[in-house]
C-alpha positions in Angstrom: 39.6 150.5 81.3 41.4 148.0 78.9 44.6 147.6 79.5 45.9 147.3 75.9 44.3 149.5 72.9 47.4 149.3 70.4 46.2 146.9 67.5 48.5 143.8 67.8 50.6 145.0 64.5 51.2 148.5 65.8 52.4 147.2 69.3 54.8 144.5 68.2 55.9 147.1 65.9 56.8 149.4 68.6 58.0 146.8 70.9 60.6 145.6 67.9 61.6 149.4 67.5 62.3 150.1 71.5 64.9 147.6 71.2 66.2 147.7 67.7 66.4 151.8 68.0 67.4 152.0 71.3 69.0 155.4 72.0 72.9 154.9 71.7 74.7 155.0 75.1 71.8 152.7 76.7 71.0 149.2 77.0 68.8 147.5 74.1 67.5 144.9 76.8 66.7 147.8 79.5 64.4 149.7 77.2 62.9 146.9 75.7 61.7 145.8 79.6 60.7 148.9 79.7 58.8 148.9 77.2 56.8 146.2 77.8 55.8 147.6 81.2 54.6 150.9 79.9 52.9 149.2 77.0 51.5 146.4 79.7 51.1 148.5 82.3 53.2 145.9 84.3 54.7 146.8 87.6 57.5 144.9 86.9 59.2 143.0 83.7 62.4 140.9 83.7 64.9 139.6 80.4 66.8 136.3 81.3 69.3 134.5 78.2 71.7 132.2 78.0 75.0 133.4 77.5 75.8 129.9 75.8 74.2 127.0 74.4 74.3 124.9 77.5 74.7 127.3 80.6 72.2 128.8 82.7 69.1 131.8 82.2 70.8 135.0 83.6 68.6 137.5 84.5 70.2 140.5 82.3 67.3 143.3 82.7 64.6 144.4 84.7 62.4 147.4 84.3 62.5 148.4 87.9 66.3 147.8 88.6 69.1 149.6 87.1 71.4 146.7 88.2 70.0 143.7 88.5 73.0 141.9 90.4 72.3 144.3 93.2 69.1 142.8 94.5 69.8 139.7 95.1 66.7 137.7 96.9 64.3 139.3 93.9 66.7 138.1 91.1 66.6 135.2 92.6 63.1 134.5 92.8 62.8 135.6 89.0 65.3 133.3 87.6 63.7 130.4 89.2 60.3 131.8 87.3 62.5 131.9 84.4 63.7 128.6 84.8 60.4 126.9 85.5 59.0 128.5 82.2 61.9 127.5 79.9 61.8 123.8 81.3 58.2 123.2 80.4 58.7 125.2 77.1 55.8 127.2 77.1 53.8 130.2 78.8 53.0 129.9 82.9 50.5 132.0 84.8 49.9 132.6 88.1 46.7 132.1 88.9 46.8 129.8 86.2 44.3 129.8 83.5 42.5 127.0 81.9 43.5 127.5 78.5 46.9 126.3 79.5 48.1 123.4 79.3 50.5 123.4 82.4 50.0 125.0 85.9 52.7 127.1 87.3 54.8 126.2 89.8 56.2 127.0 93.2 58.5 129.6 92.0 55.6 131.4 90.4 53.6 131.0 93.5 56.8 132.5 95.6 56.9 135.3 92.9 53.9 136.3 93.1 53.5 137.1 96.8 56.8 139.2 96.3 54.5 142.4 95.7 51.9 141.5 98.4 49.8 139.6 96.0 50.5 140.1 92.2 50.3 138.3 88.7 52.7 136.2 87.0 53.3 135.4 83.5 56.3 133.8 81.9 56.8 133.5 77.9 59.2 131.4 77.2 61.8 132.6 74.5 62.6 129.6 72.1 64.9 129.4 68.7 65.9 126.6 66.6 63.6 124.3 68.7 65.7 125.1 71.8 64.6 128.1 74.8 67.3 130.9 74.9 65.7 132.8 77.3 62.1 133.9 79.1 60.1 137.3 79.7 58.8 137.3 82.8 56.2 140.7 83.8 54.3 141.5 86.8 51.3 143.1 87.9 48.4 143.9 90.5 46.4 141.0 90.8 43.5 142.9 89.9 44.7 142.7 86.3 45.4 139.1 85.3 46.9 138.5 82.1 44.4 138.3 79.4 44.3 135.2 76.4 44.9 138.2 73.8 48.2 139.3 75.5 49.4 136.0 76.0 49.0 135.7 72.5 50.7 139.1 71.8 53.3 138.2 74.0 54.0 134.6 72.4 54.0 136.5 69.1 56.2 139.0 70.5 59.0 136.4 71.2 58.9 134.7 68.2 60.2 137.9 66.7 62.6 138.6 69.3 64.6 135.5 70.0 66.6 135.5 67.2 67.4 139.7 67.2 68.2 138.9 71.0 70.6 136.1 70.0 72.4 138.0 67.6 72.7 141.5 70.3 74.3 138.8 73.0 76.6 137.6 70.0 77.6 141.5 68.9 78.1 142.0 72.7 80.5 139.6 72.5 82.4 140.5 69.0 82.6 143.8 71.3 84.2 142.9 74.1 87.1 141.4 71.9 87.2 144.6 70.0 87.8 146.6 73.0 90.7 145.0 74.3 93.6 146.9 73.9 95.7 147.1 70.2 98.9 148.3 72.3 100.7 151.3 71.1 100.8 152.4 67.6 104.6 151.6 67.1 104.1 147.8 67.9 101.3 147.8 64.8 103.5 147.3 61.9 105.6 145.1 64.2 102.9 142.6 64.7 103.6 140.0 61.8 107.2 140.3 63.0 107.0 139.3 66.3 104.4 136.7 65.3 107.2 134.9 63.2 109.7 135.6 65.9 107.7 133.9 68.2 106.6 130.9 66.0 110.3 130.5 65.8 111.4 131.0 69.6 108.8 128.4 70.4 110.3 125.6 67.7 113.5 126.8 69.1 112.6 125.6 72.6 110.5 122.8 71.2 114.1 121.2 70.0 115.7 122.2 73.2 117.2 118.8 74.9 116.0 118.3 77.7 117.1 115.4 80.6 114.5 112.4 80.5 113.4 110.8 83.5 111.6 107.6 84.8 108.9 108.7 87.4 108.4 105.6 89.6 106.5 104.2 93.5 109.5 103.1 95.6 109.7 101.1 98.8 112.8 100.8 101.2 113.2 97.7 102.6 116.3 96.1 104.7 119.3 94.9 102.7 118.3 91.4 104.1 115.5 90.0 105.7 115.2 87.2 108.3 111.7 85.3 108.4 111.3 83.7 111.5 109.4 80.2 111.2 107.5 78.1 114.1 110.0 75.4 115.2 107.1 73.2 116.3 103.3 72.8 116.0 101.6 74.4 119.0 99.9 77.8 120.5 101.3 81.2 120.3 101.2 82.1 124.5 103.2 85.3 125.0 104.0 88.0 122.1 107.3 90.1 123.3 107.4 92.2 120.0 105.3 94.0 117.5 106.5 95.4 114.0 108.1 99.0 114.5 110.2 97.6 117.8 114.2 97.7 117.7 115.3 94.2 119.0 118.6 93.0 119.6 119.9 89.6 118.8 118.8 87.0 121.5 116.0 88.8 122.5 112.5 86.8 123.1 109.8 87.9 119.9 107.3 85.3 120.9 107.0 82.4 123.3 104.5 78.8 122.2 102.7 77.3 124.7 104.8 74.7 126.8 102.3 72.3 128.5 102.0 69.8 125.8 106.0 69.2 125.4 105.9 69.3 129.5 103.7 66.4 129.2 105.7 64.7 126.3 108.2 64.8 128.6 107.3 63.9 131.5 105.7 60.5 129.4 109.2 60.1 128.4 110.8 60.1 131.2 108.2 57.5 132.9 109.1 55.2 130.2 112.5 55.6 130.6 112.4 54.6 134.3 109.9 51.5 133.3 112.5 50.1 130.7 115.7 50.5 133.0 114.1 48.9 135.6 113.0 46.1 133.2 116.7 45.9 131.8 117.7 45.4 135.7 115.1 42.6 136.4 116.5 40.4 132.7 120.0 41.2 134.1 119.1 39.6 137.5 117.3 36.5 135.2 120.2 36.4 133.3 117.6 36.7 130.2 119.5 37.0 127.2 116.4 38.2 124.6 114.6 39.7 127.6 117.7 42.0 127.7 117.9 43.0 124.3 114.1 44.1 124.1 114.4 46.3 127.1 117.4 48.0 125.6 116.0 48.9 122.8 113.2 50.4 124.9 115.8 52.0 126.8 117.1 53.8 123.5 113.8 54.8 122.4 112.7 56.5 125.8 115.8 58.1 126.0 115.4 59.9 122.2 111.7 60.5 123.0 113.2 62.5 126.0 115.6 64.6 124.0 112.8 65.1 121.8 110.8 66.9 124.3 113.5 68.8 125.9 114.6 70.2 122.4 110.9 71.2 121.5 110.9 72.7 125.1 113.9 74.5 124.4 112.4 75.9 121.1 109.0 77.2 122.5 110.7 80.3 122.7 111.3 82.3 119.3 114.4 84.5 119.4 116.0 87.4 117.6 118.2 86.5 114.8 120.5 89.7 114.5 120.5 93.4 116.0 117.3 95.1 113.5 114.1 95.9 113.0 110.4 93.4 113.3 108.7 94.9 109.8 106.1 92.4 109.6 104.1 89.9 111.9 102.0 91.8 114.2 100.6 88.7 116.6 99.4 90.8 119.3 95.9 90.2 119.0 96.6 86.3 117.6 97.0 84.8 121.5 96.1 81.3 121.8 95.7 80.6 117.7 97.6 77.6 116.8 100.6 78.1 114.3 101.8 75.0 112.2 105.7 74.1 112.2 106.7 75.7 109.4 104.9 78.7 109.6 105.9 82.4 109.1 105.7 84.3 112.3 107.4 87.3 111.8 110.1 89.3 109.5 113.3 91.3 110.9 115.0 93.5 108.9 118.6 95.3 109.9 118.3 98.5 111.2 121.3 100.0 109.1 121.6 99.1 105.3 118.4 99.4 103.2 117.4 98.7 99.5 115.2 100.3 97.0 112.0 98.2 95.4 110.7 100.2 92.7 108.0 99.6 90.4 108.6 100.9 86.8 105.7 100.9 84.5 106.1 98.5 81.4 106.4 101.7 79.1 108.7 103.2 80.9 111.3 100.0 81.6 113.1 99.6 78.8 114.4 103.5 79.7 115.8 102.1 82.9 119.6 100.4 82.7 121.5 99.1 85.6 123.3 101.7 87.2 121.4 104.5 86.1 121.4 107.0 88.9 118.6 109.0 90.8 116.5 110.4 93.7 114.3 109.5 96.3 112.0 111.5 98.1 109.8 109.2 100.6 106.6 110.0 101.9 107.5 110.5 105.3 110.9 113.1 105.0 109.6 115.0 102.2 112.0 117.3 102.4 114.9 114.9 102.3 116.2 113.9 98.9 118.4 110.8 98.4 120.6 109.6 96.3 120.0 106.1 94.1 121.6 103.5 91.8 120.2 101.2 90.0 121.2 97.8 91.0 119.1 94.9 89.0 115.8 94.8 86.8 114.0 92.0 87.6 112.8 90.0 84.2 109.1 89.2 85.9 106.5 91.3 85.6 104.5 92.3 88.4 100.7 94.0 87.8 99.7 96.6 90.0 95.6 98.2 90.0 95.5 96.6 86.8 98.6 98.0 84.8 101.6 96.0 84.1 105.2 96.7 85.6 108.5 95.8 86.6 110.2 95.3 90.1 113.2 97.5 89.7 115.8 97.6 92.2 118.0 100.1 93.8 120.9 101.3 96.6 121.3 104.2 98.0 124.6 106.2 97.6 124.9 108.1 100.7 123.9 107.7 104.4 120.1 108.0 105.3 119.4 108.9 108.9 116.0 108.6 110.0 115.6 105.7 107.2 113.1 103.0 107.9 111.9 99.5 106.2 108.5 99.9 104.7 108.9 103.8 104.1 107.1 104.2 100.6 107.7 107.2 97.9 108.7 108.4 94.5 112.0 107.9 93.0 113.1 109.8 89.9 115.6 107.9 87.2 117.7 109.6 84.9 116.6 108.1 81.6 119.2 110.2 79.1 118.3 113.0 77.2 115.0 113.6 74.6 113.4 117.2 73.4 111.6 119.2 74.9 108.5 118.6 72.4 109.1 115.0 73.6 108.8 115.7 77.1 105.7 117.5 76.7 103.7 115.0 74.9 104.7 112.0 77.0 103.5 109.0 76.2 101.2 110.5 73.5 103.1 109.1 70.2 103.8 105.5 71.9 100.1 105.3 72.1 99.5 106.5 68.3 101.8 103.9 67.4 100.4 101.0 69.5 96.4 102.4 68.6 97.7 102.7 64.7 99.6 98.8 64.7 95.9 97.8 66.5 93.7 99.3 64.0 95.1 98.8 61.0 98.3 96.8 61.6 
């Protein structure tokens, strides 16, 4: 028995009038799928579009399904379908036919064994040059899709692309129709309050506001002590690691002895060689014997203090009562150091300054003794208190922007305050309007892109 007897005018006919004269109350797209099953004598055809230009085929109808969100797994399988056809931009079969010019792929092949073992087809709806959607129908495989409803089918979309884009674009007019006017009192109010608000919203937009400078801060000790290797030599014993409280005396790092203990003990042999030659030109009554050996005297005698001063500096000691914030030398045993050479930094417990770095844009805002807060990263919840002390003139670049070193005291006690704490400080900057604050830097860049373009 043939599956279609409907000449192919009449049945596009009646397939444009099941959706165009859909009964009112139902969905266009439902009756058109079904439709094409009855007509087809398809066990099963789906409607995917795309809400919008760019997004993705939504499966919106299916003949079998009242809801098509509700089965998951098969909607699912028939957007892939749906997805594979509108990619290649023209019909897929499964099994595929030689006539066309692409084979089907695996989502047809999953698709198809959905029903045990069934026929695919996919016609691929296309407008403007662009796909907007895809049909896809099912049926035994028995009954494989036939050239002459292919062609029907292709014809069929031609037609109905366009009618389909316009019902998703009426759906849509629709919704914003149906959301709610409000009560009929507010009606004749509504130019009113459209005014009043205009002007409620210039109001604000005038409304001073305070200004401030948003800037990364750094605590660091009100004065730092570098410690510097008194002598060339070994690093032997490390006492201290940044992070550690030391008090003022205390041992930070010890340099290997052994060399000055040789030094000295050199000296000292030559010492004993030149007083005993000193004795023997005494006994000979040699006049220039006894000046040679004096002088050799003398210079034994300051390559001896030598030794025992560099022995006496092999150990590095605590300047003042603070904190080590930099020089970690723990894992630096046995490296040589050069005299000269920064070891480590200690920084007073007690008594802290601000380093802030202001953006280039932003420092001209910032005067000396502007105040602010400080909120650091590890007491968020702590909020201090800031003046500004200096701007330096120098420039500093940081990840490629240019800025300013800015710095800062604190006004009040800080307990729990540490050197090398980092967080954000917030300058008072005067005030500006609220339209100001909302644009930001927005006009400064007009003006600089403007002077750049055309001068």
């Amino acid at each position: 028995m043939p599956v279609m007897t409907i000449p192919a005018a009449g049945w596009l006919m009646e397939t444009l009038a099941a959706f165009l004269q859909a009964p009112r109350g139902t969905d266009p797209l439902r009756a058109l799928v079904l439709h094409l099953a009855t007509s087809l004598r398809c066990d099963r055809v789906a409607l995917g579009l795309r809400r919008r230009s760019r997004s993705d085929i939504e499966v919106l109808a299916v003949s079998d399904l009242v809801r098509p969100a509700d089965a998951g797994e098969l909607v699912r399988d028939l957007h892939a379908a749906m997805m594979e056809a509108a990619a290649s931009a023209c019909t897929l079969t499964h099994p595929s036919r030689r006539a066309l010019p692409l084979h089907p792929g695996l989502a047809h092949v999953q698709l198809g064994r959905v029903l045990g073992a069934c026929a695919v087809c996919s016609v691929p709806l296309a407008l403007d040059g662009r796909v907007i959607g895809a049909l896809t129908l099912q049926r035994d495989l028995g009954a494989p899709f036939r050239t002459e409803e292919i062609l029907r089918l292709e014809q069929a979309a031609q037609f109905l692309a366009p009618m389909l884009r316009l019902h998703l674009a009426g759906r849509r007019r629709l919704a914003l129709d149906a959301l709610p006017d409000g009560p009929a009192w507010l009606r004749p109010l509504r130019p009113h309050l459209a005014i009043g608000a205009l002007a409620l919203l210039s109001a604000l937009a005038l409304l001073p506001v305070e200004r401030e400078v948003v800037a990364p801060a750094q605590v660091r000790g009100l004065h730092e002590r570098q410690l510097v290797a008194p002598r060339d030599g070994f690093i032997a014993v490390v006492h201290a690691r940044p992070g550690v409280r030391v008090a003022e005396g205390q041992p930070l790092l010890d340099l290997d002895a052994e060399a000055v203990r040789q030094a000295q003990r050199a000296a000292e042999a030559s010492l004993s060689q030149a007083e005993t030659a000193v004795s023997e030109a005494l006994a000979r009554h040699d006049q220039a014997q006894l000046v040679v050996q004096m002088a050799r005297v003398d210079e034994a005698r300051a390559r001896l203090e030598q030794a025992r001063e560099d022995q006496e500096r092999s150990r590095v000691l605590a300047p003042m009562d603070g904190l080590v914030v930099d020089g970690d030398l723990s894992r630096s045993v046995g490296a040589p150091v050069r005299r000269g050479e920064v070891l480590m930094t200690v920084a007073p417990a007690e008594g802290f300054r601000l380093v802030l770095w202001v953006d280039e844009r932003d420092v001209g805002r910032v005067r000396v003794g502007s105040s602010g807060m400080l909120r650091v990263a590890a007491r968020p919840g702590q909020a201090l208190a800031l003046t500004v002390t200096r701007v330096t003139p120098v420039a500093v670049t940081r990840e490629g922007r240019n800025g300013f070193e800015v710095e800062a005291a604190l006004s009040g006690a800080a307990p729990g305050l540490r050197p090398g704490f980092e967080g954000v400080a917030r300058i008072g900057a005067g005030r500006q309007l609220l339209l100001q604050a909302l644009l930001g830097r927005l006009p400064d860049s007009l003006r600089i892109g403007w002077w750049t373009l055309l001068g």
